[in-house]
SENUBA-627979 format. One record per residue (C-alpha): residue in one letter; x, y, z. Coordinates in steps of 0.05 Angstrom, whole numbers, plus 5000, padded with zeros to 4 digits. Each point is the difference from the previous one (the first is absolute). Layout:
% SENUBA-627979
aXYZ/...
***
This chain:
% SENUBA-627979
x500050005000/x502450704985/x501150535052/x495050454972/x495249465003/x501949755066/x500350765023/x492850174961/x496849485040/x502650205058/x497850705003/x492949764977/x498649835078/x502350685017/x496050444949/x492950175015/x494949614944/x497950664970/x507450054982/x500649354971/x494850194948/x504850474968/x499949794925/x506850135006/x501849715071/x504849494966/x503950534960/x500650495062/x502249405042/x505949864953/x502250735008/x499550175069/x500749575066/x494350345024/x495250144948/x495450594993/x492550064962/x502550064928/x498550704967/x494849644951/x496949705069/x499550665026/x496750364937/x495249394998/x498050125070/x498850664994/x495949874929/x495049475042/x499550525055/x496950484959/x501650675040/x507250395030/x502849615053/x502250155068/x508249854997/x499949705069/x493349624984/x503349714949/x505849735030/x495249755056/x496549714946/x505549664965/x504249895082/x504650324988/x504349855059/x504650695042/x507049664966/x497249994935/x497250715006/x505650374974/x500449574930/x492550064995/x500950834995/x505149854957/x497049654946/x494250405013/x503650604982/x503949684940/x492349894974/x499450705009/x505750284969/x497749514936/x493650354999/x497449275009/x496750265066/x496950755027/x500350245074/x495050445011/x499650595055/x496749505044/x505849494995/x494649594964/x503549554943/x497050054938/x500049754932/x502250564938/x494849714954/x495050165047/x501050715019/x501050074909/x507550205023/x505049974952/x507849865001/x503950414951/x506050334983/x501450865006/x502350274936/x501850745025/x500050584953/x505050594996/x494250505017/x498049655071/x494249524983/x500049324989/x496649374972/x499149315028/x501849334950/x496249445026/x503449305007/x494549644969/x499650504941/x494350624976/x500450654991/x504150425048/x497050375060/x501950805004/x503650135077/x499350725012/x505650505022/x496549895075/x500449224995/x506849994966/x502850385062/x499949385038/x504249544946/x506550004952/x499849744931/x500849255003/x495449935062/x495249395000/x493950185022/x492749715021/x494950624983/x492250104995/x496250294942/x498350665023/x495750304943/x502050344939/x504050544988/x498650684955/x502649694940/x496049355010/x505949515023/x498649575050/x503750325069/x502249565064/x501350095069/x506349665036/x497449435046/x505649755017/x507650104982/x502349304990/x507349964982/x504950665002/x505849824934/x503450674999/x506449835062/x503750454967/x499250614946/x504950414963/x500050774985/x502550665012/x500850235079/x497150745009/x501250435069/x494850545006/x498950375065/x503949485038/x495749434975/x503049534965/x495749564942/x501749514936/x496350134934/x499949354973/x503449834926/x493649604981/x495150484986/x493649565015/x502750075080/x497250675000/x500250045082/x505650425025/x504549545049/x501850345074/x507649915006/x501550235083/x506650404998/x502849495042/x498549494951/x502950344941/x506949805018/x505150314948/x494750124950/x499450764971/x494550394967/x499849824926/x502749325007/x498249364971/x498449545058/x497149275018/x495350105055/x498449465044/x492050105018/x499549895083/x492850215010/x494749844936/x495550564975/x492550035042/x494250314997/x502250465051/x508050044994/x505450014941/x504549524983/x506850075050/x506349694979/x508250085001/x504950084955/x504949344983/x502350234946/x503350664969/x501449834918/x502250774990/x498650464948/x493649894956/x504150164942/x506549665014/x502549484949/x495649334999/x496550305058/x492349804957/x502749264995/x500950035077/x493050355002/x496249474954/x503249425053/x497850195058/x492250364969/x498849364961/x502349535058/x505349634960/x504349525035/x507550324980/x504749695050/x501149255003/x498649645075/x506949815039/x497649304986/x499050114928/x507350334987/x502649445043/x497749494958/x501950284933/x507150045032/x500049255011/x499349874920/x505149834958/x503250554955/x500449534946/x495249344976/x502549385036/x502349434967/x495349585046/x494050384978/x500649824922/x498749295028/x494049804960/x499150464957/x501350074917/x506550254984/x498450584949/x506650414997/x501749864933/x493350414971/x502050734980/x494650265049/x499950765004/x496750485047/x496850644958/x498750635050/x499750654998/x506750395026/x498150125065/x497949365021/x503849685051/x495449435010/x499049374948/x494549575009/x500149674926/x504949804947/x497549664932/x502649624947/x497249874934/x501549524938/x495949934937/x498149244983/x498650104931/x493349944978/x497949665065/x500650745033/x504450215060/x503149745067/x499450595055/x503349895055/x497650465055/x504850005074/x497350225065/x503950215061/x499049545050/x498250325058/x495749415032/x506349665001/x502450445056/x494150255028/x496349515035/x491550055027/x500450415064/x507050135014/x502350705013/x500750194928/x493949704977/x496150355051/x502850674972/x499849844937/x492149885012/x499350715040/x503350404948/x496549604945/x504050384948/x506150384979/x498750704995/x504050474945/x501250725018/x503550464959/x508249885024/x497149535056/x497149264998/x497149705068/x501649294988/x494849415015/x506449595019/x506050305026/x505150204949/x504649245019/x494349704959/x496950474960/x505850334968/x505249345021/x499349295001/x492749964965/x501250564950/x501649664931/x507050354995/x504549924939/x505449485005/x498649705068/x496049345018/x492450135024/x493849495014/x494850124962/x491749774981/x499949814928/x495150114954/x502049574928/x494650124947/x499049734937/x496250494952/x496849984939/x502550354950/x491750275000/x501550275075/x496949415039/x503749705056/x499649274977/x503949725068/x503150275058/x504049755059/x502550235066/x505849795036/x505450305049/x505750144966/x507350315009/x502250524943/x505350524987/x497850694973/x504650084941/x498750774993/x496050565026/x497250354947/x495750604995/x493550164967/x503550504954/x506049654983/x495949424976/x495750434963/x505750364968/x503449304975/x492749714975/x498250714959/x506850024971/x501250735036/x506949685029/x504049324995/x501249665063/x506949845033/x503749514982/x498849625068/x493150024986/x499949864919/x497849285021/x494050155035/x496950284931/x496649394982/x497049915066/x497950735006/x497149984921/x495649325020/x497650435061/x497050554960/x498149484946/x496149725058/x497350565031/x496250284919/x497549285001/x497350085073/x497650694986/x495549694941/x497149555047/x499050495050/x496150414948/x496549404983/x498249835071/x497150685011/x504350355053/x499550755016/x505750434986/x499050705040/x505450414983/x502750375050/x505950475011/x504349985064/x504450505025/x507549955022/x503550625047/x507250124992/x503650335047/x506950425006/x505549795039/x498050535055/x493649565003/x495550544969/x495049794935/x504050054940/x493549854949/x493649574996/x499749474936/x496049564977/x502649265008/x500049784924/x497349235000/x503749694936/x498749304979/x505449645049/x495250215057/x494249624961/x505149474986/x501049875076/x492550155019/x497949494952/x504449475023/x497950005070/x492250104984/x501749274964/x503449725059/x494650375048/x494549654956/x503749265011/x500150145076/x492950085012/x497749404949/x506149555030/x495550145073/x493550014979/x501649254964/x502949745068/x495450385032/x504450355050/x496350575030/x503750694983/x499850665001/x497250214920/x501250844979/x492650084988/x497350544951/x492450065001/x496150374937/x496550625010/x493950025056/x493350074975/x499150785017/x507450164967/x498349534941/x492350454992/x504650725011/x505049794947/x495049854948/x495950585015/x506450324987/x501649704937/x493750104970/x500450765002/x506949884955/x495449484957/x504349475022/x498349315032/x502849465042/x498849324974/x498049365044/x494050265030/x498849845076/x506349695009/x505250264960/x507449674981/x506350354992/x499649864931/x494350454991/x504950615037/x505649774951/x495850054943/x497750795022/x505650125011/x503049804936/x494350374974/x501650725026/x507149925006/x500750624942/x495250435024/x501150605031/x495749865059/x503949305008/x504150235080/x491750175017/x497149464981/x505749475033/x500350365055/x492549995015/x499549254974/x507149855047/x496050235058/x494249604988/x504049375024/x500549785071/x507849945044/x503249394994/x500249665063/x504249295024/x493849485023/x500349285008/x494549924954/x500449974930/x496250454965/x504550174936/x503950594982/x494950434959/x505550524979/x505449414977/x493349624963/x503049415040/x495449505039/x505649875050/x506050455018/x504550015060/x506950395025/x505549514989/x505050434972/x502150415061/x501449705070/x505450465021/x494850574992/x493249815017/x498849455045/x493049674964/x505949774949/x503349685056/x493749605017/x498749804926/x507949755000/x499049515069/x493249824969/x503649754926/x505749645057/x494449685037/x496649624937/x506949824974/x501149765075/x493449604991/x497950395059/x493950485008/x499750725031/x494250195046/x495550554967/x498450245070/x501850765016/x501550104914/x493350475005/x503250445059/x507250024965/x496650164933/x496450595031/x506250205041/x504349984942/x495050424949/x500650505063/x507450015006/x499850094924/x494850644999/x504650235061/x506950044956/x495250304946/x497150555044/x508550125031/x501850044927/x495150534976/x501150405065/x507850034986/x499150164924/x494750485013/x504850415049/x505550014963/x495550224938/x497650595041/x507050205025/x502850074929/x494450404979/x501850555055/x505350314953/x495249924942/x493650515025/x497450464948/x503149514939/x494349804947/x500749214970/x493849664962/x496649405027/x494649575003/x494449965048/x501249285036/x494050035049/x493750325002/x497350225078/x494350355031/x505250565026/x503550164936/x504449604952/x506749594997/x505050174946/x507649534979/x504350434973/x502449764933/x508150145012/x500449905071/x495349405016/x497350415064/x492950095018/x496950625027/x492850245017/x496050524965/x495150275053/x492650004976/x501750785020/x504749974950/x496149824942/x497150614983/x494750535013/x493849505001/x497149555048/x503149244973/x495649385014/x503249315017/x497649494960/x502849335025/x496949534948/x503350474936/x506350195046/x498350704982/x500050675023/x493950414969/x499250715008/x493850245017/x499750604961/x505350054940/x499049164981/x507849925009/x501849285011/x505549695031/x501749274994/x504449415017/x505149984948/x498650724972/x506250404979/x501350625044/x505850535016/x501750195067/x504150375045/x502649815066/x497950355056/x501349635068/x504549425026/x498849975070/x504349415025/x496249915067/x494349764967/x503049704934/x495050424959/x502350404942/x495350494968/x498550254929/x496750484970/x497149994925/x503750424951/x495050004947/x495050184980/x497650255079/x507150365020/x496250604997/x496149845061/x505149825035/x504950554992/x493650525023/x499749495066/x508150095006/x498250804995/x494950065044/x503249525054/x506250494993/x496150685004/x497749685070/x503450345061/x504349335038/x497149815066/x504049865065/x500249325019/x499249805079/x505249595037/x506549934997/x503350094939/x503949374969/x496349535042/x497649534942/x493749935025/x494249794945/x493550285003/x494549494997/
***
């Protein structure tokens, strides 16, 4: 007999009956030596009761004995603080579907209200300024419906504050009058933060500092906290990288254990550790990067077979080799979810001993690789496939524009590489075959154009230019969406659960907006109800010369939903692919890492538990949205610092988003975006019109709309806020110049308080 049998039937003598008929009595046994009512025991309790319960009837109820008081309150309040249970003022327990409470996320706005995001979905509830007082952005929440506000949205009253997030907040320290406060970096904290002098500690006015929050915001007091942290100087070198860290809560400096750990590996592969594995040395595998990268996931290899097609050989750091399911690194790796790329800075998913080291694919050195062999047809079909670990040696590291240059002919490559020709030549033979089939399948191709920002040697921005995409990028891209593609049908045939990169078509509502907006261009999307990608490739083919074409993508780009990691297989709409995952990238995003011990496990004849893959799909779409939101931040800065020096200068643009409050317009040389104030537009009163993305005005007819041509002229960069302001140059300068007078002709008003305090104005 077990011990936790033997032990279960113990207890059962010592546990009153109405105990024992917990549906999960034998589960809570097995955890604790004295089990409590399970939290679904509880909740059914109170369901059958029918009415709030008294808390110390109910532990009567359930005899609750004085030693097992404590734990009681405990998991009491743990029920609580998951909105799974409601005290009320007459410490009554009670259940939230009852009282129609609902749990929810704040959202907090810049101008001091807020909304509520409920957990189990619908629209958002508006917070007002009043409510938000007694929460920070990030809050979870359990609110009531409290009526409907002026503008029809449903509003909500704070019930209960059920989980605090924001420990600590970044922003600029102020002193004014001898009180000390923090106005935070994120602009959705609205709520000033008290900073006591003699918690300040070296801090001075105008710094950037972390603040560690010691008393959370009420309804009747602010938010208290202290300074840990002075960065310096908001407009120091690299300070906005430090900034985006701390706002956006990424994880930036690796645990003792972690470092530790990653000291203990080899600098080099082992000779013990190509045990069992194929030798693979003798393929010319390259690596093909950009110049700046320092990490290589992937080298390929390619041969033509004739008239039988291609063998692509596609090599994968890897990573699972070395880190193993919870260890230090693992459990990192997991929390960071992703590498994150600044400008001049990367924050590493693995610290740099693996990322940049022993499993970066590094010329001329042995690594251990995943393999991906392919056979394809020489009509773009992958007729086999097969994994196996492997051992190879990078012959070269080659760049996307060196390979480019040799394959159009612009330059002859070096002698040391002349022998990698025919190789390189099947690749891009390879990748027109693959494109035809990609065509054929019916994948979209947005266009897009991303930026790149050089800097000086003093650290200051040099220029902003467009990163030119040649066909060596779409030689690489295709290659792994092929050995991507094998991944996810090689576990979906041995049915190891997985994480898939899920891409969902367009929702209903976007999919009705985005043909009411085609139809006023007489266009139409094809496929009816339920569109395919080949019906967006085939509009877009169709209006890829018109003048109108950045409009109409743009409008048809936003009809799609975010692609999201999900254990469940629902296709990758974008790709046209019924199954995709991320198996191309373990030393930067850890879903790539499970796909990798998921391919080991089947070859192991062993299976992977699909338990927790929902949770670390959600966590790891999060971590992704996070980098995302760091990354605009830091651009968007740095944008609106180099157009300080450029105020008054006039550039032509286009207008890349249409708003209720005015317009937003990329500048054609310098890939920056600015906003045109609806004040701006003229001497009319303009009309939003969200299903044209339009501006109308009222009285003159002038229209202004997404992906209309426009000159402007820079008026503000104000690097506080990362907003930079333009005003139209034609045809409505005139407008605005008699606003310039007038503003002028105005005598200057004294400001109160001290001067060069800092202090915004709300």
């Amino acid at each position: 007999m077990s011990t936790t049998k033997s032990r279960s039937r113990a207890n059962k003598h010592k546990i009153p009956a109405i105990r024992q008929a917990d549906p999960f009595y034998e589960r809570e046994i097995e955890r604790y030596e004295s089990p409590l009512p399970s939290r679904e025991y509880i909740l059914q309790l109170l369901t059958e009761a029918g009415c709030p319960l008294d808390v110390d009837a109910f532990a009567a109820q359930l005899e609750i004995t004085e030693a097992e008081r404590d734990l009681f309150q405990r998991r009491l309040g743990a029920m609580q603080r998951d909105g799974q249970l409601h005290l009320n003022r007459k410490r009554q327990l009670c259940l939230p579907d009852k009282l129609d409470l609902i749990k929810g996320r704040v959202e907090g706005h810049p101008d001091g209200f807020g909304f509520v995001a409920p957990e189990e979905g619908g629209d958002d509830l508006y917070l007002s300024p009043k409510e938000m007082h007694r929460v920070l952005h990030g809050d979870r929440v359990m609110v009531r419906v409290a009526g409907l506000d002026r503008r029809g949205r449903r509003e909500a009253k704070i019930v209960e504050v059920l989980e605090h997030v924001n420990k600590f907040v970044v922003g600029r320290y102020y002193l004014e009058g001898g009180v000390g406060f923090l106005i935070a970096e994120n602009r959705r904290i609205n709520q000033d933060i008290l900073v006591p002098t003699e918690h300040a500690g070296s801090a001075q006015p105008g710094q950037v500092v972390t603040v560690e929050i010691l008393t959370q915001p009420g309804a009747h007091n602010e938010a208290i906290g202290r300074v840990s942290e002075v960065l310096g100087s908001y407009t120091s070198p690299g300070m906005e990288i430090e900034i985006a860290l701390r706002k956006h809560d990424l994880p930036y400096v690796f645990p003792p254990e972690v470092e530790k750990q990653a000291e203990k590996l080899p600098a080099k592969v082992q000779k013990k550790d190509m045990a069992d594995r194929e030798d693979i040395r003798h393929l010319p595998l390259v690596t093909i990067d950009s110049e700046t990268a320092r990490d290589f996931d992937d080298a390929v290899y390619c041969e033509s077979l004739g008239r039988s097609g291609y063998r692509l050989v596609v090599a994968i750091a890897d990573v699972s080799h070395y880190v193993q399911p919870r260890d230090a690194l693992d459990s990192e790796g997991f929390s960071r979810g992703n590498s994150v790329y600044f400008p001049r800075r990367v924050i590493p998913m693995l610290p740099e001993a693996l990322s940049n080291g022993l499993c970066s694919l590094n010329p001329e050195v042995d690594r251990l690789s995943m393999v991906c062999d392919m056979r394809i047809t020489s009509t773009g079909s992958v007729k086999e496939y097969r994994f196996y670990p492997a051992v190879i040696f990078s012959h070269a590291r080659l760049t996307y524009n060196q390979v480019w240059n040799w394959l159009s002919g612009a330059a002859e490559p070096e002698q040391k590489h002349a022998a990698m020709m025919p190789h390189l030549q099947a690749l891009d033979k390879l990748f027109r075959t693959l494109l035809k089939a990609r065509a054929k399948r019916g994948a979209i191709d947005f266009g897009s154009t991303e930026t790149q920002i050089n800097f000086d040697d003093q650290g200051k921005i040099k220029e902003i230019v467009p990163v030119i995409r040649n066909d060596a990028h779409r030689i690489i891209e295709e290659c792994m969406l092929a050995a991507n593609v094998c991944a996810s049908d090689f576990l979906q045939e041995n049915k190891q659960p997985t994480l898939y990169r899920v891409h969902e078509g367009p929702t209903p509502e976007k999919l009705a907006a985005l043909r009411s907006f085609l139809a006023e261009f007489g266009l139409d999307l094809g496929g009816g109800d339920k569109p395919h990608a080949k019906d967006y490739a085939a509009l877009l083919e169709k209006i890829k010369d018109r003048p109108d074409h950045g409009l109409l993508q743009t409008v048809m780009l936003r009809s799609l939903r975010q692609a999201v990691y999900s254990p469940d297989n629902k296709g990758h709409f974008g790709l046209a692919y019924e199954a995709y995952t991320h198996f191309t990238s373990p030393i930067r995003r850890y879903p790539d890492l499970l796909v990798h011990r998921g391919i080991k496990a089947v070859l192991n004849s062993e299976k992977l538990p699909v338990k927790g893959l929902a949770e670390i799909g959600a966590h790891c779409s999060m971590t992704e949205r996070r980098a995302d939101d760091a990354t605009r931040d830091v651009d968007a800065w740095l944008k609106t610092y180099f157009m300080r020096d450029r105020i008054g200068d006039e550039y032509n643009g286009t207008v890349s988003a249409v708003t209720s409050f005015g317009m937003f317009v990329a500048l054609d040389d310098l890939l920056i975006e600015g906003l045109v104030h609806v004040s701006e537009l003229g001497q009319d009163y303009f009309h939003y019109d969200q299903a044209k993305h339009m501006m109308l005005g009222e009285r003159t007819g002038k229209k202004y709309r997404l992906g209309d041509r426009v000159r402007i002229k820079v008026l503000r960069a104000d690097i506080e806020t990362s907003k930079i302001d333009f005003s139209l140059v034609e045809p409505d300068s005139s407008a605005h110049d008699m606003q310039r007078a007038f503003e002028q002709s105005e005598p200057k008003k004294k400001t109160a308080g001290k001067s060069g305090s800092g202090r915004k104005k709300k």
